[in-house]
C-alpha positions as CSV (number, residue, x, y, z in Angstrom):
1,X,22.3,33.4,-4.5
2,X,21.9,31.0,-7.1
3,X,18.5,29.2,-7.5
4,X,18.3,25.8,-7.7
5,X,16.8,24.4,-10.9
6,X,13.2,24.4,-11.6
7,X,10.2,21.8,-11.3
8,X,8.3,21.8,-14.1
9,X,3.9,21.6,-13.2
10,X,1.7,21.4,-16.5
11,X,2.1,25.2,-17.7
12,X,4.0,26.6,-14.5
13,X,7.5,26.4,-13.4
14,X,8.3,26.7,-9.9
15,X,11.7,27.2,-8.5
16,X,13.0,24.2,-6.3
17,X,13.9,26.4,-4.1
18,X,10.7,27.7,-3.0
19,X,9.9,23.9,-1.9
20,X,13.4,22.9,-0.2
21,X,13.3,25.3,2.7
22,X,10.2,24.2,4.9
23,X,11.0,24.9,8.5
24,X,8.6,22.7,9.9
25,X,10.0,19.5,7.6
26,X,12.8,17.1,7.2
27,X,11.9,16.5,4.3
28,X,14.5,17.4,0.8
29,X,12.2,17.7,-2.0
30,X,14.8,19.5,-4.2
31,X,16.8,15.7,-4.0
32,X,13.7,13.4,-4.2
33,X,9.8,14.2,-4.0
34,X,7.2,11.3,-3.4
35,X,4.5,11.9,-6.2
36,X,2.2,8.7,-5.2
37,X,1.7,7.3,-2.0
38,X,-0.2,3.4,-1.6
39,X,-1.3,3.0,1.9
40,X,-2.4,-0.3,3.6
41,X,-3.8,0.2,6.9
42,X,-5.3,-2.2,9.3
43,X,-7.2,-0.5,12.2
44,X,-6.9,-2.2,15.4
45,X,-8.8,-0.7,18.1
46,X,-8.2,-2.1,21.2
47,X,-4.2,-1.7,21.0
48,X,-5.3,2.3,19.5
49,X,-2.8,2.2,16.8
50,X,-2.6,1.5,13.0
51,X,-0.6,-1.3,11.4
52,X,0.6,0.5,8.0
53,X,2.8,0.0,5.4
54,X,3.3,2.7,2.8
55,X,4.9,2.6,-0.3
56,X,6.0,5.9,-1.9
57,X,6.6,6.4,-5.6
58,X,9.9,8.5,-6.2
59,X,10.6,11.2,-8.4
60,X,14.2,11.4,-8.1
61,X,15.5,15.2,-8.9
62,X,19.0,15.0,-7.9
63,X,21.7,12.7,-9.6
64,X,23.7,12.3,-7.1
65,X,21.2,11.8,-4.5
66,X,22.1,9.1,-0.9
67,X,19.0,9.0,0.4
68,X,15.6,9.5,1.1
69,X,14.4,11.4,4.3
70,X,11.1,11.4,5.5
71,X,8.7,13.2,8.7
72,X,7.7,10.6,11.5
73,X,6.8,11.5,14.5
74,X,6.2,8.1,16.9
75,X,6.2,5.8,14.5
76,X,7.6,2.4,15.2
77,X,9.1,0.8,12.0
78,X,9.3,-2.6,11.4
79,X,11.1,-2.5,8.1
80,X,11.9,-0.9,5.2
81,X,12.9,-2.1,1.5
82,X,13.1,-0.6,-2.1
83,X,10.8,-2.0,-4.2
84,X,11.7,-3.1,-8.3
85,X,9.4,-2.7,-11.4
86,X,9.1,-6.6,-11.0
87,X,8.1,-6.3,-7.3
88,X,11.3,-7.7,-5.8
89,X,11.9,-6.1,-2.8
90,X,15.2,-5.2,-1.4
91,X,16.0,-4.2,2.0
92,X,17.2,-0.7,2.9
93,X,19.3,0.5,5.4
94,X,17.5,3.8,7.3
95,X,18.4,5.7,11.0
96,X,15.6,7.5,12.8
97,X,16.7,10.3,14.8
98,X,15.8,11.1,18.3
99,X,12.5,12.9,18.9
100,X,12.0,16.5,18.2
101,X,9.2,17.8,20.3
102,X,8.0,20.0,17.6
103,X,9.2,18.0,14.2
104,X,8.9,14.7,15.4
105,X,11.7,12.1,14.0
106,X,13.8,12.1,10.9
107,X,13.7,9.0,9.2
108,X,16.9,9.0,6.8
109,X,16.9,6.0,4.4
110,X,20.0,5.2,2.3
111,X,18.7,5.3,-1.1
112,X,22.0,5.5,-3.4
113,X,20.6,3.1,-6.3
114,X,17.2,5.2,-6.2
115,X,14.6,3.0,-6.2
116,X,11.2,4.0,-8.3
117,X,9.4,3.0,-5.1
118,X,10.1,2.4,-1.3
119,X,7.9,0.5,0.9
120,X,7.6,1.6,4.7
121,X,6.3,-0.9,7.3
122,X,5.4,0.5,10.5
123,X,3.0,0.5,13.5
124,X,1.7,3.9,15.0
125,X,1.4,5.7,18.7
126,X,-1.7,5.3,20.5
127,X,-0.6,8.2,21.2
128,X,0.0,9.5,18.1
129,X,-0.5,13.5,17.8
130,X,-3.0,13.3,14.7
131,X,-5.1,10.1,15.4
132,X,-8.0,10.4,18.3
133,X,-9.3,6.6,19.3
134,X,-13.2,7.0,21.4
135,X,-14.4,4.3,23.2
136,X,-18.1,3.4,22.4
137,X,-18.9,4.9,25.8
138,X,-17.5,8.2,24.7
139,X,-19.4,8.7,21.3
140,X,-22.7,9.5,20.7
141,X,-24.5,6.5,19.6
142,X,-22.3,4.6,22.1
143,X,-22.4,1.1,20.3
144,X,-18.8,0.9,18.8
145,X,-15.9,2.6,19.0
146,X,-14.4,5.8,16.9
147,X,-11.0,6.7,15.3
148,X,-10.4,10.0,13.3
149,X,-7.6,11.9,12.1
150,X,-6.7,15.4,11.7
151,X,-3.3,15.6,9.6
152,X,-3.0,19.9,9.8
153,X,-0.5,21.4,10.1
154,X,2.2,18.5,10.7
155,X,0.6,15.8,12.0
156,X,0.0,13.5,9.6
157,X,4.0,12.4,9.8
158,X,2.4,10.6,12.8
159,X,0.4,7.8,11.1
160,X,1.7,8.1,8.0
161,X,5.7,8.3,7.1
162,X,6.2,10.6,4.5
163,X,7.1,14.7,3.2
164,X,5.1,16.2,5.7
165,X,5.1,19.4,3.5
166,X,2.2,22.1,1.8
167,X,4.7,22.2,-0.7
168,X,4.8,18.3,-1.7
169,X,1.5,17.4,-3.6
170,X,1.2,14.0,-4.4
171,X,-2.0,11.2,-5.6
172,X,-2.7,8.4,-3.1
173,X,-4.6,5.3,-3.1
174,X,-5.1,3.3,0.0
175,X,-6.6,-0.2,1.5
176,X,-8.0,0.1,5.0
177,X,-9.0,-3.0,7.1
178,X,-11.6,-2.5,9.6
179,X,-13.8,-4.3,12.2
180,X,-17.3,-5.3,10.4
181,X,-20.1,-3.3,10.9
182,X,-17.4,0.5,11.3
183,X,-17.5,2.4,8.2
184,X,-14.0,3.8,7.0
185,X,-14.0,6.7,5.3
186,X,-10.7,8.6,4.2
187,X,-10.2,12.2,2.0
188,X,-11.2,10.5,-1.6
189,X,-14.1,9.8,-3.1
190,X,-16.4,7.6,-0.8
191,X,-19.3,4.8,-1.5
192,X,-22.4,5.5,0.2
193,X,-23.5,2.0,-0.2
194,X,-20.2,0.6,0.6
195,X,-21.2,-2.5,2.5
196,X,-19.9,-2.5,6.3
197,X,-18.0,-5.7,5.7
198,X,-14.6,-4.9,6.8
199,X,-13.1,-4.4,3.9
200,X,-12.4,-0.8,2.0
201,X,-10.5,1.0,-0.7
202,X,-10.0,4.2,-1.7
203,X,-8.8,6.8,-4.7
204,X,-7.6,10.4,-4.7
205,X,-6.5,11.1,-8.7
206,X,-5.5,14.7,-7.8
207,X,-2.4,15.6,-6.1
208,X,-2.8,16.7,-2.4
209,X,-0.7,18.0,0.1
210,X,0.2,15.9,3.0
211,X,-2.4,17.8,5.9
212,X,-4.9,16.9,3.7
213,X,-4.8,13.0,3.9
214,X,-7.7,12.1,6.8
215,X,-9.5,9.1,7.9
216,X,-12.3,8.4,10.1
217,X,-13.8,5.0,11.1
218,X,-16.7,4.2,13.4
219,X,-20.5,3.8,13.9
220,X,-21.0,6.1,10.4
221,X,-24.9,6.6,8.8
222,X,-25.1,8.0,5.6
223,X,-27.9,10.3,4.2
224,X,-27.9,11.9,0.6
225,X,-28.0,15.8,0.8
226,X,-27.9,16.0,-3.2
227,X,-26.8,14.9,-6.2
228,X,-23.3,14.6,-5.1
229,X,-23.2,15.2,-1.1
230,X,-24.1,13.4,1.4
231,X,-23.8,13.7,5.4
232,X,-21.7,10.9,7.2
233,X,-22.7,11.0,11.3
234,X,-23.7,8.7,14.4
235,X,-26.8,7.1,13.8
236,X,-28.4,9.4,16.2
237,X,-27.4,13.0,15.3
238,X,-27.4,11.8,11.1
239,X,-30.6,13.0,10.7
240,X,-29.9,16.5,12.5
241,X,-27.0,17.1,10.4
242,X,-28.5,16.2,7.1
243,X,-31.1,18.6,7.9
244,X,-28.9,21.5,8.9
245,X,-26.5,21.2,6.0
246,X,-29.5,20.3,3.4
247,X,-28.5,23.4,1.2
248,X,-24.5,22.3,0.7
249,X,-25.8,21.4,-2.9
250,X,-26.9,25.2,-3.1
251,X,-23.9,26.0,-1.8
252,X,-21.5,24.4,-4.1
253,X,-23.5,25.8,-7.3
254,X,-23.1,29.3,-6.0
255,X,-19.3,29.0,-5.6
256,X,-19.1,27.5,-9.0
257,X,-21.4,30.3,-10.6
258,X,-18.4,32.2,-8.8
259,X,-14.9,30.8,-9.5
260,X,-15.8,27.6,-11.6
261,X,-16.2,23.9,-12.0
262,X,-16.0,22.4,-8.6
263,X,-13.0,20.1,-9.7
264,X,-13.5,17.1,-6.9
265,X,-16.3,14.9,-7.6
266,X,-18.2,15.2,-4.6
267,X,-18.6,17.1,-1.6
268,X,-19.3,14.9,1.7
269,X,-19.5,16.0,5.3
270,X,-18.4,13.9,8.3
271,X,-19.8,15.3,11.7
272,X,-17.5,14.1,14.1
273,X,-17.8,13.7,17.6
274,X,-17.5,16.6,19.8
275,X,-13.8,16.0,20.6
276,X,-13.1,17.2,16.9
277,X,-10.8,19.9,18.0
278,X,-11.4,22.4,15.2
279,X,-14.6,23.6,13.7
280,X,-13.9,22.4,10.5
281,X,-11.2,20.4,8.2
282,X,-11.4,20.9,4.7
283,X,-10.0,17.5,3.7
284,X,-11.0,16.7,-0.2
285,X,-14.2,15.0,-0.5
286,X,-15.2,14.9,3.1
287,X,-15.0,17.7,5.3
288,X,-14.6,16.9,8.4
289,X,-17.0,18.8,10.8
290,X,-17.9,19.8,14.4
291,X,-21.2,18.7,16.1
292,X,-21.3,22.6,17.3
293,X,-22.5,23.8,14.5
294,X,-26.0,21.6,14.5
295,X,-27.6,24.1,16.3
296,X,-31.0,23.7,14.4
297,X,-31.6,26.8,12.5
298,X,-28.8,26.7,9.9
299,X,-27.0,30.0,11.9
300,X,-23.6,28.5,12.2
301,X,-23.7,26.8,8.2
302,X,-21.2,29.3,7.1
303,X,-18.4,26.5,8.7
304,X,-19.7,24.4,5.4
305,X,-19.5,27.4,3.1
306,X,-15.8,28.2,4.2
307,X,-14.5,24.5,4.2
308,X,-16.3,24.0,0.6
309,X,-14.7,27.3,-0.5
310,X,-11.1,25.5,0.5
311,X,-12.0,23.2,-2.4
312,X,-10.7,26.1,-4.9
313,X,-8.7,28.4,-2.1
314,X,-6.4,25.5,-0.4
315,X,-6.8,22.5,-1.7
316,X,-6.8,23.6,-5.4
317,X,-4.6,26.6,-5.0
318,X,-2.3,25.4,-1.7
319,X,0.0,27.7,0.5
320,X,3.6,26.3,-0.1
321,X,4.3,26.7,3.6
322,X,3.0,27.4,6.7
323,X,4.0,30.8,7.0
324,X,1.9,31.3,3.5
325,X,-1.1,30.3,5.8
326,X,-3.0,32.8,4.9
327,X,-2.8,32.0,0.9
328,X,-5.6,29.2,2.3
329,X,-7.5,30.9,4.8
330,X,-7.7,34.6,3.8
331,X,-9.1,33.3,0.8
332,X,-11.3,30.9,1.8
333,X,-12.4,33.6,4.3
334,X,-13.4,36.0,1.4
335,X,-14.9,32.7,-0.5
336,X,-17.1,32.0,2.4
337,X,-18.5,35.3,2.7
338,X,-19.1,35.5,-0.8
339,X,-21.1,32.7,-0.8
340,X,-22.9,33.5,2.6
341,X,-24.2,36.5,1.2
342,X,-25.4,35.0,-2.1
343,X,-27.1,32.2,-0.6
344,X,-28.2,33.5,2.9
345,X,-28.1,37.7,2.0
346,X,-25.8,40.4,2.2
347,X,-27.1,41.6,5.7
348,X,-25.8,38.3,7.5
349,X,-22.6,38.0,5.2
350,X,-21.9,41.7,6.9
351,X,-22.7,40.8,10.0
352,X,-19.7,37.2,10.1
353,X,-17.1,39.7,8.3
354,X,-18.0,42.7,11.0
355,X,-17.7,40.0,13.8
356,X,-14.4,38.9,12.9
357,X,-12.8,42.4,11.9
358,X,-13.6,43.9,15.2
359,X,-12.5,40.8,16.9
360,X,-9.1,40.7,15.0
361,X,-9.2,45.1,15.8
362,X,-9.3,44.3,19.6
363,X,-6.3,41.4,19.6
364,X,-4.0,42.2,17.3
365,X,-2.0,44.7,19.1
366,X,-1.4,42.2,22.1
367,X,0.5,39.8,19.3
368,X,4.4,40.1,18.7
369,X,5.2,41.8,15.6
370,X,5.8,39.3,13.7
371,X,2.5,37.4,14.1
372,X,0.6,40.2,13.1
373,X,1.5,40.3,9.2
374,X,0.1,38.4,6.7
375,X,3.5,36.8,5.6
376,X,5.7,36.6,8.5
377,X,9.5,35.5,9.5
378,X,9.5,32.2,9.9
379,X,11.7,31.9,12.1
380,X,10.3,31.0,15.6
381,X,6.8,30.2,13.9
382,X,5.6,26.8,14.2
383,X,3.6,25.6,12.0
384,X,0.4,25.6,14.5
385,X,0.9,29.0,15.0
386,X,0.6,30.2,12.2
387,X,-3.0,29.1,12.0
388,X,-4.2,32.5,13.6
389,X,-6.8,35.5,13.5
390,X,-4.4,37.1,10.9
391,X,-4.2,34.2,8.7
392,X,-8.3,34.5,8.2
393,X,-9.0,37.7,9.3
394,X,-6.5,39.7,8.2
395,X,-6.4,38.0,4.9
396,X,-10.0,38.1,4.0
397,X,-9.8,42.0,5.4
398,X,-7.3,42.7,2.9
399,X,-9.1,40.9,-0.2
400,X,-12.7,42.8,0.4
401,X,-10.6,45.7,0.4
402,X,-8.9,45.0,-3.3
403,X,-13.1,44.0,-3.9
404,X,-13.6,47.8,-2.9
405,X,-10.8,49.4,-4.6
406,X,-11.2,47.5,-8.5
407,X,-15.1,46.6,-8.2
408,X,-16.6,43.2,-7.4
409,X,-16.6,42.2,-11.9
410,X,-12.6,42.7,-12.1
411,X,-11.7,41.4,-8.7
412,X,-13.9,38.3,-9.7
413,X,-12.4,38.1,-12.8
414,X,-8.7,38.1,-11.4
415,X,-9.7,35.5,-8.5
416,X,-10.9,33.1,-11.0
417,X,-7.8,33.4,-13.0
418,X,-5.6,33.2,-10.0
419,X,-7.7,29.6,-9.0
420,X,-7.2,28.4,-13.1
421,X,-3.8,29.6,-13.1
422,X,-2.3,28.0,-9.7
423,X,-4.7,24.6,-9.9
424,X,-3.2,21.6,-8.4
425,X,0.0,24.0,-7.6
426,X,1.3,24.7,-4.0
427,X,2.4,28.2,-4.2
428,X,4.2,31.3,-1.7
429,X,2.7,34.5,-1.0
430,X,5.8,35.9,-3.0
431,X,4.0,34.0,-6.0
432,X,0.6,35.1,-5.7
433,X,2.0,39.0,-5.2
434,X,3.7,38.0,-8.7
435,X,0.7,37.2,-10.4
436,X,-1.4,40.1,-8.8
437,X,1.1,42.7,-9.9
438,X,0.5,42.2,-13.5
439,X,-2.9,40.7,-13.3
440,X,-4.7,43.1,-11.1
441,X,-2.8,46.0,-10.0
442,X,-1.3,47.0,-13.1
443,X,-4.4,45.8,-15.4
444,X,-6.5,48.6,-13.7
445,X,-4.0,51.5,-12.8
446,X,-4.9,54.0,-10.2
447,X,-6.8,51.9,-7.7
448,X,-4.3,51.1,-5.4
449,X,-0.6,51.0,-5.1
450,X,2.0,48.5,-4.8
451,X,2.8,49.8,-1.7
452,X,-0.2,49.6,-0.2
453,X,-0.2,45.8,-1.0
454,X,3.3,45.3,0.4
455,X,1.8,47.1,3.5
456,X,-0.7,44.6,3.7
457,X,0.9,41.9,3.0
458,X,4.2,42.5,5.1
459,X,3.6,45.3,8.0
460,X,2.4,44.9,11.2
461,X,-1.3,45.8,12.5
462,X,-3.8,47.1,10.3
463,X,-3.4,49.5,7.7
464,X,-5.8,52.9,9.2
465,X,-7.9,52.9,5.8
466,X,-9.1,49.1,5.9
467,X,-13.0,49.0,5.0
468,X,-15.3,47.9,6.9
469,X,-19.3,46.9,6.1
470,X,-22.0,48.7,7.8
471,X,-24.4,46.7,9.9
472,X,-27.4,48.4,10.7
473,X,-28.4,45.8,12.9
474,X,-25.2,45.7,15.0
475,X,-25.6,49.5,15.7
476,X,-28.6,49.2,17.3
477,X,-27.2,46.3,19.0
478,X,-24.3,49.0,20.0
479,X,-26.6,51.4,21.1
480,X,-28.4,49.2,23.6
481,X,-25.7,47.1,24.7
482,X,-24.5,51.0,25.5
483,X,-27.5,51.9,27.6
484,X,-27.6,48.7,29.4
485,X,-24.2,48.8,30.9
486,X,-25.1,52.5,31.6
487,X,-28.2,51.6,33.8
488,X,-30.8,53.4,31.2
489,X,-32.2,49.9,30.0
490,X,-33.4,47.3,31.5
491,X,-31.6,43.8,30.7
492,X,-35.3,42.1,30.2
493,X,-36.3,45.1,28.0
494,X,-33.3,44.5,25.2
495,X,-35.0,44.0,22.0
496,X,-33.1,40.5,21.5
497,X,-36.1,38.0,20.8
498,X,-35.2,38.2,17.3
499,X,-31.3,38.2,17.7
500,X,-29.6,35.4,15.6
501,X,-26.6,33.7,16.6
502,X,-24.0,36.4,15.2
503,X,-25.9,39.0,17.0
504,X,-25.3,37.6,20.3
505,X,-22.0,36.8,19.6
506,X,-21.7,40.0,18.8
507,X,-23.5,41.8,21.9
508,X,-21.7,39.5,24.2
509,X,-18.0,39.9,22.4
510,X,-18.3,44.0,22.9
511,X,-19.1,44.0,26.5
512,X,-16.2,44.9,28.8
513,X,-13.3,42.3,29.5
514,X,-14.6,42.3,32.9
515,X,-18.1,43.3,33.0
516,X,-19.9,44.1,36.4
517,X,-21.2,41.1,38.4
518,X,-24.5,42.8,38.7
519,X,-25.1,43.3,34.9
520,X,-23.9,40.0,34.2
521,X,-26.7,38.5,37.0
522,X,-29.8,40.9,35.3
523,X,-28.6,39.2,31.8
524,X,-28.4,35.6,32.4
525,X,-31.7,36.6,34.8
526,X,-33.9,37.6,31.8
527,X,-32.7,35.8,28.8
528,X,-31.5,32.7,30.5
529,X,-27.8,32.2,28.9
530,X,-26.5,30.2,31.2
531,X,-27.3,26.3,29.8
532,X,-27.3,27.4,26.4
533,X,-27.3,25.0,23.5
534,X,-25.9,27.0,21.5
535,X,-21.6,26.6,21.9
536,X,-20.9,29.7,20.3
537,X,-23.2,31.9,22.7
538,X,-22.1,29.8,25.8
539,X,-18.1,30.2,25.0
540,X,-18.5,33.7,25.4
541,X,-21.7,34.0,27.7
542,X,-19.3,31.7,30.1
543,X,-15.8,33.7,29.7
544,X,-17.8,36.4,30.6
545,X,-19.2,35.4,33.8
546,X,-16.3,33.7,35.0
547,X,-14.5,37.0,34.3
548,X,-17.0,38.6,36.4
549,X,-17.0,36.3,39.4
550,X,-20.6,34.8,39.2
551,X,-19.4,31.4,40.4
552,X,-23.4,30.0,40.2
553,X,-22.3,29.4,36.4
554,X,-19.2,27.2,37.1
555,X,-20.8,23.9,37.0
556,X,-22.9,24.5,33.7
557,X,-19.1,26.0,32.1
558,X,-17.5,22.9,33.5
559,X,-20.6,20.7,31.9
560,X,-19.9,23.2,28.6
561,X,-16.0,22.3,28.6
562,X,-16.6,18.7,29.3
563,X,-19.1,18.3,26.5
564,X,-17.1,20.2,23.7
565,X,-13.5,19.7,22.5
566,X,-13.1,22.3,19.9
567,X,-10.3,24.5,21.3
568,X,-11.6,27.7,19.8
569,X,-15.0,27.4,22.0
570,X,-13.0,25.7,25.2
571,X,-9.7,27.3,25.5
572,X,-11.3,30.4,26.1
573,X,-12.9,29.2,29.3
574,X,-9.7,27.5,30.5
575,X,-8.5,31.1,30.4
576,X,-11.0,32.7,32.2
577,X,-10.7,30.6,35.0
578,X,-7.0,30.1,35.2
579,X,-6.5,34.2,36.0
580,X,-7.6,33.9,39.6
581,X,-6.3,31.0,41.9
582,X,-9.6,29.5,43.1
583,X,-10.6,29.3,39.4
584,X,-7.3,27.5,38.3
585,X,-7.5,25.2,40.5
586,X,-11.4,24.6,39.7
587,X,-10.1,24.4,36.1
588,X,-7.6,21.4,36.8
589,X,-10.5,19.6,38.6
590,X,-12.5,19.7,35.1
591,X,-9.5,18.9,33.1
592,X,-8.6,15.9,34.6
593,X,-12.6,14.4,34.5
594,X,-12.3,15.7,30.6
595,X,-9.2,14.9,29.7
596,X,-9.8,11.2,28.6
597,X,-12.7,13.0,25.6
598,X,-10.3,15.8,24.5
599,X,-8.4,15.0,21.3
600,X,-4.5,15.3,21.9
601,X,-4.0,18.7,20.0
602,X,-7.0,19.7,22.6
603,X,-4.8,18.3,26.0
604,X,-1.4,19.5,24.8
605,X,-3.0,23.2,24.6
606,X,-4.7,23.1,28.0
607,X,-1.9,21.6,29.1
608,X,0.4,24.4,27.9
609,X,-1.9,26.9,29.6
610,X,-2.5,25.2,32.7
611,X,1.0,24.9,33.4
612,X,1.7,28.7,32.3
613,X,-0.7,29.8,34.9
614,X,0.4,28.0,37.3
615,X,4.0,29.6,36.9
616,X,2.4,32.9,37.3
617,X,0.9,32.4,40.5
């Protein structure tokens, strides 16, 4: 097959090709790619929508080009025109498909003159798939209402029209009108001091992939965490967060003293409300983060060392598409631990790679082939499915493994050249494996083969010789979890007073899928888990006991699933509950009172599952 020809980055030159096959986009980069996008949004909060109008700089690739296409999903446009380098505007003719429940719409605009610029005005959804609108009652100051985005994987195309591609990079700039007295903050550098007066404006100089574009507006205090961080929250829970993230200037030196300069500016944290549907969101500038982790005694911080470490292994270096997940992830994965164990000690960095490998060991063989290698088909993936275990798991597995085979110096050497040599690049895993042949595997011959790599990279499961740390806490943990369930020690005699957070998580993940009622009972008896503030404990504390039948905790799981929005600690007690009638049909009863505080990538999941279960039975 002959390649298309190439686009030219700065020192690199990457096949157009590689960029014009994205499954999960309409979009044709290899006729036309959007290298600057200047949004004006007004934010209008009782109708739940945005009024936008974006105008997107062209860089036009093919002569003979017709038009421009673009990802929407729900948008409703007003008008469109082409835009001259003397501002005249010109009308455009465009056609927006039907709905695709996966893709959204394609927006085709005929383009033959090909404008410099075209200029979108639209309106979006209120029920647009990446937007969440709270009403005062349902945040945590409870004074004024809250919007927040989250763009990954393809849902920005639903507030903003545009590429909705890893693989199209581009600058932005952007005007946002608000209600006085909500701060707006978006991913670009943000102003502290920026007076609440209704009126903001924001600049991102370095090119960024579409996912990455966020906002968030609503009742926002500020307090400084360093030099150049600061924590965004509710008025109430700002002073929590500042406290628990107080190190994220320790944190950023420490991956710099790793890999390099931190190449953004500054590094801000937005706690969101507890609808936020992920843990974390890396987008530049201001991570976006879960009210989960404030848990008081910095346990869960690594979430803030894995979504800085993005801000080389992501957003610097960038997966081209979604099934190059892992590019992101695994990485940042490694990153994190990295700097976990330099800031907080090797034992607990151990202890957060030991808990993921075994939880990864005990799932992956229930996932279809194809989900269980690094860089899978395609085909049949959608783009939200390919944010997995494997992605992070896997993909951090199979990094501390080339750290075991070349030595922690050369491995650190190669990763910092891999970050210089991709910067501001989206790239495929077919890519990276062409710079690591040369760079790393070759370079020191001998340590491990280019086989093994492929194996890791393309086969199913894990390979038999994968490394794994030793954790001398966990096996006593393992030993006494062992003589509990075997009747030889007391629940109220386990030695877990000192037990952090990962070691319960860990006690509780290796107990049996369906551990006996009675054990379960002499647990939550002694060391009182039911209640727990802690969401990561209760997630599993609470799957377990539903497992196990012990219906006294179904109110405090419904209170837990009510309260917290993040699908990774809420989906699992959907599950639990949907496996038996009675608890199916208790699990509808909590969806529908929590349905209204779930974000929409939150209610389409438990939708899915409720609806599976109910099939089944």
């Amino acid at each position: 097959m002959r390649l298309l020809p190439a686009l030219a980055f700065g020192t690199l030159i990457l096949p157009l090709a590689a960029y014009a096959n994205d499954p999960n986009s309409y979009a044709q980069p290899d006729q036309v790619r959007v290298t600057h996008l200047d949004l004006d949004l007004k934010i209008d909060f009782p109708q739940r929508r945005l009024d936008g109008q974006a105008t997107l700089k062209l860089d036009w690739k093919n002569p003979k080009a017709q038009s421009l296409v673009l990802d929407t999903r729900d948008l409703k446009i007003a008008k469109i025109e082409a835009v001259g380098s003397d501002g005249k505007t010109t009308a455009l003719k465009y056609a927006l498909a039907p709905r695709d429940k996966q893709l959204g719409s394609k927006l085709t605009i005929a383009t033959p003159q090909h404008p410099a610029q075209v200029r979108i005005v639209y309106t979006t959804s209120p029920e647009a798939s990446g937007l969440q609108w709270l009403t005062p009652a349902q945040t945590a100051y409870k004074k004024l209402p809250f919007m927040f985005s989250q763009s990954e994987s393809i849902h920005a195309r639903s507030w903003v029209p545009l590429q909705d591609s890893p693989a199209i990079r581009f600058t932005y700039d952007a005007h946002v009108s608000a209600p006085k007295d909500v701060r707006v903050v978006m991913s670009a550098i943000n102003d502290a001091k920026h007076p609440l007066d209704g009126d903001f404006s924001f600049d991102q100089p370095h090119p960024i992939p579409s996912y990455l574009l966020a906002i968030g507006a609503g009742d926002i205090a500020v307090k400084e965490t360093g030099p150049r961080s600061a924590v965004y929250a509710e008025p109430s829970i700002v002073d929590k967060a500042a406290h628990e993230f107080e190190d994220t200037e320790k944190l950023i030196a420490t991956t710099e003293q790793l890999y390099g300069p931190y190449a953004w500016g500054r590094y801000d944290i937005l706690v969101l409300p507890p609808s936020f549907p992920y843990g974390g969101m890396e987008n530049p500038n201001m991570t976006f983060a879960t009210p989960t982790v404030l848990v008081g005694d910095k346990s869960l911080v690594s979430l803030v060392s894995h979504e800085l470490a993005h801000s080389w292994s992501g957003n610097l270096v960038t997966s081209a598409a979604w099934r190059d997940i892992w590019l992101n992830e695994g990485f940042t994965t490694y990153v994190q631990g990295r700097i976990t164990e330099a800031v907080y000690g090797k034992p607990l960095a151990d202890e957060e790679a030991l808990l993921s490998a075994r939880a990864l060991q005990k799932s992956i063989g229930a996932m279809p082939a194809n989900s269980q290698k690094l860089a899978p088909d395609p085909r049949g993936v959608g783009a939200d499915d390919s944010l997995s275990d494997v992605a992070y798991d896997k993909g951090s597995w199979f990094l501390r493994t080339l750290e075991q085979r070349f030595g922690r110096g050369p491995f650190d050497d190669y990763l910092k050249g891999y970050f210089n040599h991709f910067a501001w690049h989206s790239i495929t895993t077919e890519q990276m494996l062409d710079y690591m042949k040369p760079n790393l595997i070759e370079k020191y011959p001998g340590k491990m083969s280019w086989d093994e790599v492929k194996a890791w990279v393309y086969d199913t499961g894990i390979p038999k010789d994968a490394p794994l740390p030793d954790s001398p806490r966990f096996n006593t943990i393992d030993q006494e979890r062992t003589a509990f369930l075997a009747g030889t020690l007391a629940a109220d005699k386990l030695d877990a007073k000192g037990w952090n957070t990962q070691e319960w998580m860990y006690f509780l993940d290796r107990l049996p899928d369906v551990a006996p009622l009675d054990k379960l009972q002499q647990l939550d008896a002694a060391w009182h888990l039911t209640g727990t503030p802690n969401a990561e404990i209760g997630m599993r504390w609470y799957s377990h006991a539903i497992g196990g039948g012990d219906k006294a905790v179904w109110t405090a799981a419904a209170e837990h699933m009510t309260r917290i929005g993040r699908l990774y600690l809420t989906v699992p007690l959907y599950k639990a509950f949907a496996r038996t009638p009675d608890g199916l049909a208790y699990a509808e009863q909590v969806y529908a009172k929590a349905k209204t505080g779930y974000h929409p990538l939150t209610q389409q999941v438990v939708e899915d599952l409720i609806a599976k279960a109910k099939k089944t039975k």
